[in-house]
C-alpha positions, 0 to 999 in steps of 0.5 A, spaced: 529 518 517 534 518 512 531 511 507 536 506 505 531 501 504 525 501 498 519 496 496 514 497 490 508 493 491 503 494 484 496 490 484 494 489 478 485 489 477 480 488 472 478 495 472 480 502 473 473 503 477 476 497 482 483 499 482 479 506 484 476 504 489 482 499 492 486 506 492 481 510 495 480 506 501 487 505 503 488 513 501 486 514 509 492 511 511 497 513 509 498 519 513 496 515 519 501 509 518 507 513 518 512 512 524 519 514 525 523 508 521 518 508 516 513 511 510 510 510 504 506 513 498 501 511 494 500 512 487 493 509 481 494 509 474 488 506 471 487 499 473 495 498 477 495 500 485 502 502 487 505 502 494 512 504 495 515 503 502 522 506 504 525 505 511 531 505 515 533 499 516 531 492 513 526 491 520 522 496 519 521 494 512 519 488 513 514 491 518 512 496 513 510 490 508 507 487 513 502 493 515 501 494 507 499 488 504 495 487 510 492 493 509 491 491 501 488 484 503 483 487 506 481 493 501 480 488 496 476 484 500 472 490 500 472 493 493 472 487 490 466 482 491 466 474 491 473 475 494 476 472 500 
């Protein structure tokens, strides 16, 4: 896949130990989410949660997007308590 299109989607929490937590549960997935259109990294620095997503065209994008911030609302819900 040659990439032409890039995101970068960066959470911010309150603490490093959350933001640990967000990254370890959704570490799993990025090898297992890959396809042929598109990919993404994931980085940690203290308490930010960075997701790159690059893709060969503007529809796989969007899909990716889509696929990570559904992720991402669920990882929260489950590190962060009292979040819906």
């Amino acid at each position: 896949m040659t990439e032409r299109h890039e995101t970068l989607l960066t959470f911010e929490y309150d603490t490093a130990a959350r933001a640990t937590t967000v990254e370890a549960s959704l570490r799993p997935e990025i090898d297992d989410i890959e396809g042929d259109r598109t990919r993404a990294s994931l980085a940690r620095d203290g308490g930010s949660v960075e997701i790159t997503i690059e893709a060969a065209d503007l529809v796989a994008l969007r899909a990716g997007q889509n696929t990570w911030l559904s992720l991402m609302a669920v990882a929260e819900r489950c590190a962060v308590p009292g979040s819906k």
